[in-house]
MARDO-88239 format. One line per 8 residues: their letters; for each residue x, y, z of C-alpha. Coordinates in steps of 0.5 Angstrom, whole numbers, padded with zeros to 4 digits. Example, Ala and Ser with C-alpha at 12.3 -4.5 7.8 and 13.67 -1.06 7.14 Angstrom:
AS> 0025:-0009:0016 ~ 0027:-0002:0014
//
This chain:
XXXXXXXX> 0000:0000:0000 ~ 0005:0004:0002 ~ 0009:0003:-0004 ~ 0003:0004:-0008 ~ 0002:0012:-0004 ~ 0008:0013:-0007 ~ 0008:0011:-0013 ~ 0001:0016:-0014
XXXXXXXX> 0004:0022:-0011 ~ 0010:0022:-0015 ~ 0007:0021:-0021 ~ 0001:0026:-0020 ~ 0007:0032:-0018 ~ 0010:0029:-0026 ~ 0004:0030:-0029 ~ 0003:0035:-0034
XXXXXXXX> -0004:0035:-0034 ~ -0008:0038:-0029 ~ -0014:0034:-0030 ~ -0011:0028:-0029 ~ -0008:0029:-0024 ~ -0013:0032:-0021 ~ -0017:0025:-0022 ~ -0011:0022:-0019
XXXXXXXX> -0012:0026:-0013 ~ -0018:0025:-0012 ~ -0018:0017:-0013 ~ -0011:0017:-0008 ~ -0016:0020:-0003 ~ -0021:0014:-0004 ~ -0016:0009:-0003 ~ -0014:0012:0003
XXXXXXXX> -0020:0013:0007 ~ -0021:0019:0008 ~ -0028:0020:0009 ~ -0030:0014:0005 ~ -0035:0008:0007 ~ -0030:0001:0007 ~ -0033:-0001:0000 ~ -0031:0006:-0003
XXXXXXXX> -0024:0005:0000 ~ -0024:-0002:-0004 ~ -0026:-0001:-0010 ~ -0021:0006:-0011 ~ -0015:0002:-0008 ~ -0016:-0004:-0014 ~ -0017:0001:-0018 ~ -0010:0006:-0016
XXXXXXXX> -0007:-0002:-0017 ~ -0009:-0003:-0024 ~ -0007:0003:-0026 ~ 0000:0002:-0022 ~ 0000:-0005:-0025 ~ 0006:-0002:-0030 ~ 0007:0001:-0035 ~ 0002:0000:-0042
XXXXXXXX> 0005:-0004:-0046 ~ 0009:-0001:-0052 ~ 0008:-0007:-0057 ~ 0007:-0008:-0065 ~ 0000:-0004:-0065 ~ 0003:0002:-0061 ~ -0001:0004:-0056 ~ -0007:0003:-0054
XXXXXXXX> -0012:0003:-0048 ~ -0017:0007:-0043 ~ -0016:0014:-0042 ~ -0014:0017:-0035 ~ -0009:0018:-0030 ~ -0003:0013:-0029 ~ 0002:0010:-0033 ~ -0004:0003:-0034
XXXXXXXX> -0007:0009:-0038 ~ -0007:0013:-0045 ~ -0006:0021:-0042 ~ -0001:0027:-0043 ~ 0004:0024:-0039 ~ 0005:0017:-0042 ~ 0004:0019:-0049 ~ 0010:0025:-0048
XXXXXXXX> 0015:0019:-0046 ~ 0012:0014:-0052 ~ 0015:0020:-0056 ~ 0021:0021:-0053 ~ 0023:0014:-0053 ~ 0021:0014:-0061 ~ 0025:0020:-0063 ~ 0031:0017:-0059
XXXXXXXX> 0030:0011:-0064 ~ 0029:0014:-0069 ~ 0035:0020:-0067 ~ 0039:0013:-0065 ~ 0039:0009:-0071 ~ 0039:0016:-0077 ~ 0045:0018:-0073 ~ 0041:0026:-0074
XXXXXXXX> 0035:0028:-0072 ~ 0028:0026:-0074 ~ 0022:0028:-0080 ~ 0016:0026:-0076 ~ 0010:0027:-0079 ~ 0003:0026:-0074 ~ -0004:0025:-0075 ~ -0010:0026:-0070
XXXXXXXX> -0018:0023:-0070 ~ -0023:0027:-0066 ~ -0023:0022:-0060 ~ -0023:0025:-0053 ~ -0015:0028:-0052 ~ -0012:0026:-0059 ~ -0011:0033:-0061 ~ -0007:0034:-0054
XXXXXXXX> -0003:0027:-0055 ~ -0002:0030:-0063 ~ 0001:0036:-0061 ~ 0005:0034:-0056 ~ 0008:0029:-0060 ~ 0010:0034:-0064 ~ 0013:0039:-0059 ~ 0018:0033:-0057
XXXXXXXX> 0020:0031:-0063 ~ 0021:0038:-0065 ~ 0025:0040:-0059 ~ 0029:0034:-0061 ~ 0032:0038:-0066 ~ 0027:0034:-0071 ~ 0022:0037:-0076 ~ 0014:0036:-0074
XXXXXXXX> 0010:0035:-0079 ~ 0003:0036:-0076 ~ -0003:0034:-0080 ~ -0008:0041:-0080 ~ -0015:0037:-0077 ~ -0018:0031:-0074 ~ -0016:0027:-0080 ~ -0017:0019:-0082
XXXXXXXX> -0011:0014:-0082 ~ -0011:0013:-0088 ~ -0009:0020:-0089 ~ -0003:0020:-0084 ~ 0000:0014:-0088 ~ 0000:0017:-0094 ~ 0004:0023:-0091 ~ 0009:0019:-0089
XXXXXXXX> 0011:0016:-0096 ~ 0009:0023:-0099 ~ 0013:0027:-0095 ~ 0019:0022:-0094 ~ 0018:0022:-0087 ~ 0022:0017:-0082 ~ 0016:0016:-0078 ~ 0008:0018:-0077
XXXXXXXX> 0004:0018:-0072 ~ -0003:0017:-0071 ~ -0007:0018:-0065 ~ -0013:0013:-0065 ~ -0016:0008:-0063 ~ -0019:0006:-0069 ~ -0027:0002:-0068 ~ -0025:0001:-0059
XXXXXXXX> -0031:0004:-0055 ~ -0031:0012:-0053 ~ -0026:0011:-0047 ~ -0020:0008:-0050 ~ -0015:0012:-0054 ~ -0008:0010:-0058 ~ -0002:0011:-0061 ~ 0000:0007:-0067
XXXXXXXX> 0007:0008:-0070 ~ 0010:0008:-0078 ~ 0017:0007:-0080 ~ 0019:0011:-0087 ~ 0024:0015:-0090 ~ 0032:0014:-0088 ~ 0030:0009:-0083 ~ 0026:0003:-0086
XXXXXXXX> 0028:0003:-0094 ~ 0025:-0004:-0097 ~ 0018:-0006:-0098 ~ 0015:-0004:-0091 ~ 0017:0003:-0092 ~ 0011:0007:-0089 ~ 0008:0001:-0085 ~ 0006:0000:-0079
XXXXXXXX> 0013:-0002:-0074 ~ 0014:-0010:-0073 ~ 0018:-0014:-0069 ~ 0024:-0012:-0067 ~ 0023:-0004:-0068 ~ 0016:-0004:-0062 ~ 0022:-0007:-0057 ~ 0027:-0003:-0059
XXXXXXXX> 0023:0004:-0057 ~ 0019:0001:-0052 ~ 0027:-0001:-0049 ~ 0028:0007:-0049 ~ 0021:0009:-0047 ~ 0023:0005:-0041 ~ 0029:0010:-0040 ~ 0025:0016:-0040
XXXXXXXX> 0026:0018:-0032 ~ 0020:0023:-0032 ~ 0016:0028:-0037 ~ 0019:0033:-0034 ~ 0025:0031:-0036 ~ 0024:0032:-0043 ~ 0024:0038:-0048 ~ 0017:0040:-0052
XXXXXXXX> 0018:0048:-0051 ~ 0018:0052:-0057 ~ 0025:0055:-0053 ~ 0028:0048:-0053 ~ 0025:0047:-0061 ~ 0029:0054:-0062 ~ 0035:0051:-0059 ~ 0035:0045:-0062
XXXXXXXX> 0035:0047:-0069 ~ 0027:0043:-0069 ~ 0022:0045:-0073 ~ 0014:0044:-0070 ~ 0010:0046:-0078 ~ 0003:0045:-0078 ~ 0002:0042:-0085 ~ -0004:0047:-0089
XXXXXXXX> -0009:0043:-0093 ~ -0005:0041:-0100 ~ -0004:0034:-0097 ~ -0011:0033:-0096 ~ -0011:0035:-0103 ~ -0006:0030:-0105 ~ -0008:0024:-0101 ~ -0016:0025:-0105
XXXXXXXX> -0013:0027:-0112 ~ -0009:0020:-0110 ~ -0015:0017:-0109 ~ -0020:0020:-0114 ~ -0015:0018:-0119 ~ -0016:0010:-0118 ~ -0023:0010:-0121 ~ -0021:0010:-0129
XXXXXXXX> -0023:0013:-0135 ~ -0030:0010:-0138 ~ -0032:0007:-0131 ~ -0040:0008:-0130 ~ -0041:0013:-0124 ~ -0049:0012:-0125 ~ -0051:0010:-0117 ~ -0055:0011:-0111
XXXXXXXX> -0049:0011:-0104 ~ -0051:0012:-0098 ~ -0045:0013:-0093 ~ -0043:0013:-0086 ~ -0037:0015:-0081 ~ -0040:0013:-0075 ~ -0038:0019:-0071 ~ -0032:0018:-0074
XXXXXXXX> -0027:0023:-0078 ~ -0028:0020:-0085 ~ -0035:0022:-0087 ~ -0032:0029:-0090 ~ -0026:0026:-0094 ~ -0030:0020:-0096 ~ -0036:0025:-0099 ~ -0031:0029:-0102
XXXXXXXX> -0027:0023:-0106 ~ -0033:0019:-0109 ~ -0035:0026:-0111 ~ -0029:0027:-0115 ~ -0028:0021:-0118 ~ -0036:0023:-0120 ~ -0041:0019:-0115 ~ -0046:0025:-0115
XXXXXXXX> -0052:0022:-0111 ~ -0047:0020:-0105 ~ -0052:0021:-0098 ~ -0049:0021:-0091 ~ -0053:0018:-0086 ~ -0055:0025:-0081 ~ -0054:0023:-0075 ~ -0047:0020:-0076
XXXXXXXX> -0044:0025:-0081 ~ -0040:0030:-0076 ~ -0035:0027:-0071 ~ -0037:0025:-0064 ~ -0032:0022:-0059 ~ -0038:0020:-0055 ~ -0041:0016:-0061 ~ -0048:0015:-0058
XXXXXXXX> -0052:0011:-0064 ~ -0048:0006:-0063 ~ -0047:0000:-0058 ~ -0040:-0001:-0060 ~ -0037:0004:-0067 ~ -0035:-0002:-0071 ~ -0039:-0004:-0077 ~ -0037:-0011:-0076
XXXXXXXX> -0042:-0010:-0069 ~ -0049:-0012:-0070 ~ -0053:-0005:-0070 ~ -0048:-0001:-0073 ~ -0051:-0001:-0079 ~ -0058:0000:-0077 ~ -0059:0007:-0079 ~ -0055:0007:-0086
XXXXXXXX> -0060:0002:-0087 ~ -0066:0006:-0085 ~ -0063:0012:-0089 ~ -0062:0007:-0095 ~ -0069:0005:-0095 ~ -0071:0012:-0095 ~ -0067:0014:-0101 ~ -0067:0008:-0104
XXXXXXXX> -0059:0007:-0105 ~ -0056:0001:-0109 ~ -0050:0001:-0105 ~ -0048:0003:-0097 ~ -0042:0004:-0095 ~ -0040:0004:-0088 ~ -0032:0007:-0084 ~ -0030:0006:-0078
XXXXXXXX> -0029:0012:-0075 ~ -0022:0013:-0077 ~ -0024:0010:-0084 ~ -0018:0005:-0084 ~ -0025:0000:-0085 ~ -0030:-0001:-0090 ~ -0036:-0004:-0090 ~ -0041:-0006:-0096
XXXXXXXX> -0048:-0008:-0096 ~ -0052:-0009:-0103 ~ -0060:-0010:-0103 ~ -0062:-0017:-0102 ~ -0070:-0018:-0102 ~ -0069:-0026:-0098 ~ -0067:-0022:-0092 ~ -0072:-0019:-0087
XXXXXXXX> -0067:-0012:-0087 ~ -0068:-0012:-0096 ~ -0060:-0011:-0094 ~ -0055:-0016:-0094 ~ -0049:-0014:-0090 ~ -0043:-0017:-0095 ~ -0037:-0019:-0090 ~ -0030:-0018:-0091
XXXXXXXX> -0028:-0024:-0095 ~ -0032:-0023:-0100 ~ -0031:-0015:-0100 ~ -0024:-0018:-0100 ~ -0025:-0022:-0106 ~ -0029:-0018:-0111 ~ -0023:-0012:-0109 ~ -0017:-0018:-0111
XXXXXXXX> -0021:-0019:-0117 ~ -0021:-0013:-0120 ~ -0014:-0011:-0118 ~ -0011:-0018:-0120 ~ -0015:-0016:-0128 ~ -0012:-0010:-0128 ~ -0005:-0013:-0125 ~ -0005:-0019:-0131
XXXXXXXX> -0007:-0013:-0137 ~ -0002:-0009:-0135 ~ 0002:-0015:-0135 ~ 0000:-0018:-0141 ~ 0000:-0012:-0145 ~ 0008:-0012:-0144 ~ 0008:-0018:-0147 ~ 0011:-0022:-0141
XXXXXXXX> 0005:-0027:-0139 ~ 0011:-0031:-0136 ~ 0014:-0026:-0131 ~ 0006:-0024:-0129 ~ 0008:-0026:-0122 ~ 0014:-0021:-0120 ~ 0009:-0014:-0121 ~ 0004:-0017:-0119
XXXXXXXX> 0002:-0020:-0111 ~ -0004:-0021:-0107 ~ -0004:-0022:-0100 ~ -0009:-0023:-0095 ~ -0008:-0025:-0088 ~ -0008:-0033:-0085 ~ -0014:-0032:-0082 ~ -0018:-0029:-0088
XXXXXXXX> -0021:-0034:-0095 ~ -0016:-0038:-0099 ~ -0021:-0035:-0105 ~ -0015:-0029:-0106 ~ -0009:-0036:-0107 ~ -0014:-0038:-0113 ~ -0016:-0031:-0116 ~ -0009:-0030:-0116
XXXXXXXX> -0007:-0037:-0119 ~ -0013:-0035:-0124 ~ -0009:-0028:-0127 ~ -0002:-0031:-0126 ~ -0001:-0028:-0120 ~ 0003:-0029:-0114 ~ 0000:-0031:-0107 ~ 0003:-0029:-0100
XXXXXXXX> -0001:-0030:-0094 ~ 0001:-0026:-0087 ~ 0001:-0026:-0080 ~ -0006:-0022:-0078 ~ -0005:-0014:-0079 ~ -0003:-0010:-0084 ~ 0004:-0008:-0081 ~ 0004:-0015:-0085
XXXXXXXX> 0001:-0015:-0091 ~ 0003:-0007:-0093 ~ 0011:-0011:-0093 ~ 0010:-0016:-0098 ~ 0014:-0014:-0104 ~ 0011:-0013:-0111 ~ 0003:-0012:-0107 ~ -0002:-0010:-0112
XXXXXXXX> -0007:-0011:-0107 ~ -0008:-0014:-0100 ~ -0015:-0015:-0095 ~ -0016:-0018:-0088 ~ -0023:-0020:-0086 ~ -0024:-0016:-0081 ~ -0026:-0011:-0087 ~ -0018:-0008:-0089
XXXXXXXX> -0016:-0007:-0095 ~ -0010:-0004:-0099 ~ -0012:-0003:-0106 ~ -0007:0003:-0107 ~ 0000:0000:-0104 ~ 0004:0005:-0108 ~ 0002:0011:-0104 ~ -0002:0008:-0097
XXXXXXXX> 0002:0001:-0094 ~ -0004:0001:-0089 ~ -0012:-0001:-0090 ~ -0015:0005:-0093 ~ -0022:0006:-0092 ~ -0023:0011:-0097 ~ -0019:0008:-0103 ~ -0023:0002:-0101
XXXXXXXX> -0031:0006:-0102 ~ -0028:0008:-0108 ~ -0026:0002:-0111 ~ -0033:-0002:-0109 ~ -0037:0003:-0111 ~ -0034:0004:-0119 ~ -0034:-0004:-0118 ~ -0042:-0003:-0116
XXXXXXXX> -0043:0002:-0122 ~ -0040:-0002:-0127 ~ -0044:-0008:-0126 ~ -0050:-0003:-0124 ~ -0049:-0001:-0132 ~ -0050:-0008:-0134 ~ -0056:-0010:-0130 ~ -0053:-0014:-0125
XXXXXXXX> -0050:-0014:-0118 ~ -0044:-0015:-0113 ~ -0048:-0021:-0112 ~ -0047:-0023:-0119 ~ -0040:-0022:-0118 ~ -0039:-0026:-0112 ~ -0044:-0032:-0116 ~ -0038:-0031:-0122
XXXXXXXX> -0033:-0033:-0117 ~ -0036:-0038:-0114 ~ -0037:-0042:-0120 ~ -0030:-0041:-0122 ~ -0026:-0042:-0116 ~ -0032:-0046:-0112 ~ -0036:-0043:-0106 ~ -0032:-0041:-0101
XXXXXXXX> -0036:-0039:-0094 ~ -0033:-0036:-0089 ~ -0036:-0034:-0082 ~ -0033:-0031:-0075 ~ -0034:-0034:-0068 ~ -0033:-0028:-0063 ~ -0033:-0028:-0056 ~ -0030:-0022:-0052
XXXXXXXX> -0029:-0023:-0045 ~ -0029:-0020:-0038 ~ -0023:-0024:-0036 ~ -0018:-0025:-0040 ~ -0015:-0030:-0037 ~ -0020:-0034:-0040 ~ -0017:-0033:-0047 ~ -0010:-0037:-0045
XXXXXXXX> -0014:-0042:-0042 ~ -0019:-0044:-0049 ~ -0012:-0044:-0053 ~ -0009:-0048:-0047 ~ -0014:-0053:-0048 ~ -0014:-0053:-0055 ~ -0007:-0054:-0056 ~ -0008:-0061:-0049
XXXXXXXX> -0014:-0063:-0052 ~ -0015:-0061:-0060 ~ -0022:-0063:-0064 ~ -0021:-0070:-0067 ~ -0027:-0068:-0072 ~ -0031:-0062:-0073 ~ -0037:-0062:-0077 ~ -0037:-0069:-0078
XXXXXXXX> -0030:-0069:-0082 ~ -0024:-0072:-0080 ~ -0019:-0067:-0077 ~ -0013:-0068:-0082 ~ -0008:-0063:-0080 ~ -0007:-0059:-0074 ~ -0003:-0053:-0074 ~ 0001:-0049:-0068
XXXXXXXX> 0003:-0043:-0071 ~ 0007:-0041:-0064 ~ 0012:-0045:-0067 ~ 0013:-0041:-0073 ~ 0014:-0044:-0080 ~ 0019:-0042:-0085 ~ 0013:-0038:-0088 ~ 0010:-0034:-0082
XXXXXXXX> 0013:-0032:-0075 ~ 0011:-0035:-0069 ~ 0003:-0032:-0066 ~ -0001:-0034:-0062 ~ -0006:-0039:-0066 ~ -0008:-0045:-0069 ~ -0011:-0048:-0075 ~ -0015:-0053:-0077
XXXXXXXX> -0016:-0057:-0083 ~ -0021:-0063:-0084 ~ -0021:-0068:-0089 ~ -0027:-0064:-0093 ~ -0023:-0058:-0093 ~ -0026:-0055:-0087 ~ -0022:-0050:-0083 ~ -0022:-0047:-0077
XXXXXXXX> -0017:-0042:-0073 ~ -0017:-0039:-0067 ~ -0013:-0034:-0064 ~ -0013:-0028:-0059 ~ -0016:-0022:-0061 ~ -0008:-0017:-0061 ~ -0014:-0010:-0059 ~ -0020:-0012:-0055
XXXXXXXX> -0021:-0018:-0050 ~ -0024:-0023:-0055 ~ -0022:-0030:-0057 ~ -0024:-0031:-0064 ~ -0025:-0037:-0069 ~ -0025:-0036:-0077 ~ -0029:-0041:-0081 ~ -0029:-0043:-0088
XXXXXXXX> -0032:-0048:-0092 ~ -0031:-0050:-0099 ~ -0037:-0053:-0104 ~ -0035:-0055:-0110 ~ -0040:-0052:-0116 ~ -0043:-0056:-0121 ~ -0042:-0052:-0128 ~ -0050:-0049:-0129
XXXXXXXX> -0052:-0051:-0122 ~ -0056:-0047:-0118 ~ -0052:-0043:-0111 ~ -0058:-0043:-0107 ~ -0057:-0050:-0104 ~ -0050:-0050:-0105 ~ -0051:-0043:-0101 ~ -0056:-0047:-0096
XXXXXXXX> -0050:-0053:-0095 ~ -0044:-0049:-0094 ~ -0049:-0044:-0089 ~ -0051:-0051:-0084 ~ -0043:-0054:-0085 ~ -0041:-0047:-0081 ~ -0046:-0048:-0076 ~ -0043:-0054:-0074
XXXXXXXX> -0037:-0052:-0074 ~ -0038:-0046:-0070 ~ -0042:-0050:-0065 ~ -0035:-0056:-0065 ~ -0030:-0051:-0064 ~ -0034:-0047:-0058 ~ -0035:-0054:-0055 ~ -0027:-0056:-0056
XXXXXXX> -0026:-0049:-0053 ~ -0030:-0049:-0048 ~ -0033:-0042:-0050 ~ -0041:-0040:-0050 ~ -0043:-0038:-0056 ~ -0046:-0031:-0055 ~ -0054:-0030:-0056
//
């Protein structure tokens, strides 16, 4: 107790922002007693305690948690050590100060977490590139590699619930020079910054004045409106010429950032009839329509389908509320909504398709059928469809499956395209080696007009594949969890006790991806294949306290037969093997 009193007072004399600090002060004083009932005392002493349980966790995914006081949260005085220990890697492996550029949502405090970043990186003697506004990620992966900077910055916590906060970090210019120039930082980059943020002795330890900055040679430069110009100008250009633009969109931000821009993009590749959904057009931290902001989330979508039904849309596109996802709903009479809510392999596959002709013609107009591989790559994620492996065999083109996340996917040499099925897609690597939500709502929605002018469907293009490739069905078991030792004691479980059959099939082969492979490094994940080519992988979630299952099942299509049964096959093998895998891992099934 002691020790932990003294912990919370020094942090709180530490602290640059008096808010937090006065919210430290005032649960100190909960826990002590004073005044307070037994119960009142309790609670605040298991709270001071997790928030004292150590520092939070520098890892692959930046920064990421609950807003608060204390060094087990996302405030002002954790985020200017993250920076001080980042601009020290960045200072120590360039041998002379950084360009940084940062990014910022409209969440609670990220304007604050942006700007500090940006004094200390400048008093460090770097230059500061702050982007002008709460802005999508997308646009601050952009600048990294528009502005040949070291490092980017972005303050998010991307689809998380109101009360979270992070801190993601790219790598670029001088310092990462190879495929990943731009991406997201991997192993053993995270260690290493977190290694010199674990150093930082105190915040008031480290210069952010503009008199330090002055001293220093830095530059702290509030970018002006041109790199959103470039970033749209980018986008807007991968709708070719010749495309139809006829079609009625209903679009979404969720409270998010990206209602603005997404308008503006699909406006000047020529999509006039573009409706936001009202009530979720503006940025809102608090984002009070919706239980939880992820279009994957049951709900989510439920006004953007109300406004659809309004307007009659042909087409709703949804982001997340930093625009790095995009989902997709198209009309469907069979469902009681009239809307089907497509899912991230699907999305993923018509994307791959349209990237892998447009990579095999530019080959094939070259002449060079033979090389097709070498400039032109799709690569989606291990727990994604195996339909991209044969799209890609189709067209002539190299295939790459990754570790989940795009600090992954967005390296692969020679990548045309890449998708995960939590709805991220990189369809413009050349320019944004992240998941662009944006570039992606362009994408689907001239790929939409295109079938639109034809007298056919998204739908129709899913059927296409499905009888050229087989149909492959995919489907997501979930379960978030209050305890998240129950995550390590499901894998646990499974690797003592695996699944013999599942759905009725044979399990032919396991697969410990802790173990690594010549191919993937090692993860927290296993996979499983039957004898009907059945598969399932469970894995922890890396951003929430989930554990999560992804389902596939592939049907073969005879040439001219119906897809409402082979549909209805695929739909009861999932079923089954949702409710094996939770059984083997001893998860309830959530209602």
């Amino acid at each position: 107790m002691s020790d932990l009193v003294t912990a919370a007072r020094a942090w709180i004399d530490d602290d640059p922002d008096p808010a937090t600090a006065d919210e430290l002060r005032e649960l100190l004083d909960h826990a002590l007693g004073d005044g307070f009932s037994t119960g009142e005392q309790r609670v605040a002493l298991a709270e001071l305690a997790d928030r004292f349980s150590g520092p939070l966790e520098f890892g692959t995914a930046g920064l990421r948690g609950a807003l608060g006081a204390g060094p087990h949260r996302m405030n002002r005085a954790v985020v200017i050590r993250a920076a001080a220990g980042l601009v020290r890697y960045l200072t120590d492996a360039l041998g002379t100060a950084p360009r940084v550029v940062i990014g910022y949502d409209a969440r609670f405090g990220s304007s604050d977490f942006a700007a500090d970043t940006a004094d200390v990186a400048a008093a460090a003697g770097g230059h500061a590139y702050l982007l002008p506004a709460a802005l999508p990620t997308p646009v601050l992966a952009f600048a990294v590699r528009h502005l040949d900077a070291d490092a980017g910055v972005m303050v998010t916590a991307s689809h998380n619930p109101p009360q979270d906060n992070g801190y993601k970090v790219y790598l670029g210019g001088r310092v990462v020079t190879d495929a990943g120039q731009g991406a997201q930082i991997v192993p053993p980059a995270d260690a290493e910054i977190s290694a010199r943020i674990a150093r930082v002795p105190s915040v008031a330890s480290v210069p952010r004045s503009a008199a330090d900055a002055a001293a220093a040679g830095g530059v702290r430069e509030v970018l002006g409106t041109d790199i959103v110009d470039a970033y749209a100008a980018r986008a807007t250009a991968l709708v070719p010429d010749g495309v139809p633009r006829e079609l009625r969109i209903v679009l979404t931000p969720l409270h998010g950032v990206g209602g603005a821009l997404a308008g503006r993009v699909l406006a000047q590749a020529g999509f006039a009839d573009v409706t936001l959904v009202a009530e979720q057009a503006d940025p809102d931290p608090t984002f009070p329509t919706v239980a939880f902001p992820n279009p994957e989330e049951p709900g989510a979508l439920d006004l953007a389908l109300a406004t659809a039904a309004r307007v009659g849309a042909d087409l709703i596109i949804a982001n997340d509320p930093d625009a790095d996802r995009c989902s997709v709903a198209v009309p469907d009479a069979a469902t009681a909504t009239g809307w089907r809510q497509l899912t991230g392999d699907e999305v993923g596959a018509l994307l791959g398709e349209q990237a892998a002709v447009e990579a095999a013609g530019r080959v094939t107009t070259a002449g060079n059928q033979a090389a097709a591989s070498g400039p032109g790559v799709l690569a989606n994620s291990v727990v994604s469809s195996r339909l991209l492996a044969a799209i890609a065999a189709h067209h002539g083109l190299a295939h790459r499956v990754t570790l989940t996340g795009f600090k992954w996917i967005s390296r692969v040499d020679g990548l045309v395209f890449g998708y995960e099925e939590a709805l991220g897609y990189c369809t413009d690597p050349a320019a944004v080696r992240d998941k662009d939500g944006i570039t992606a709502a362009v994408r689907i929605a001239a790929l939409a007009a295109d079938l639109h002018a034809r007298g056919r469907t998204l739908t129709d293009g899913l059927d296409d594949l499905a009888r050229r490739h087989g149909l492959h069905a995919t489907a997501p078991l979930s379960v978030r969890v209050a305890d998240p030792s129950l995550i390590a004691a499901a894998q646990d479980r499974l690797r003592k006790a695996p699944p013999t059959t599942l759905a009725g099939s044979a399990v032919a082969e396991v697969v410990d991806l802790a173990e690594g492979s010549a191919d993937l490094p090692p993860t927290d994940g296993l996979i499983y294949r039957t004898e009907a080519n059945d598969r399932v992988i469970v894995r922890p979630s890396g951003t929430e306290p989930k554990i999560k299952c992804y389902l596939e099942v592939i049907e073969p299509v005879a040439p001219g037969a119906d897809l409402g049964p082979v549909r209805a096959r695929a739909a009861s093998r999932l079923e089954l093997l949702k409710a094996d895998i939770a059984a083997a891992a001893g998860l309830v099934i959530p209602a």
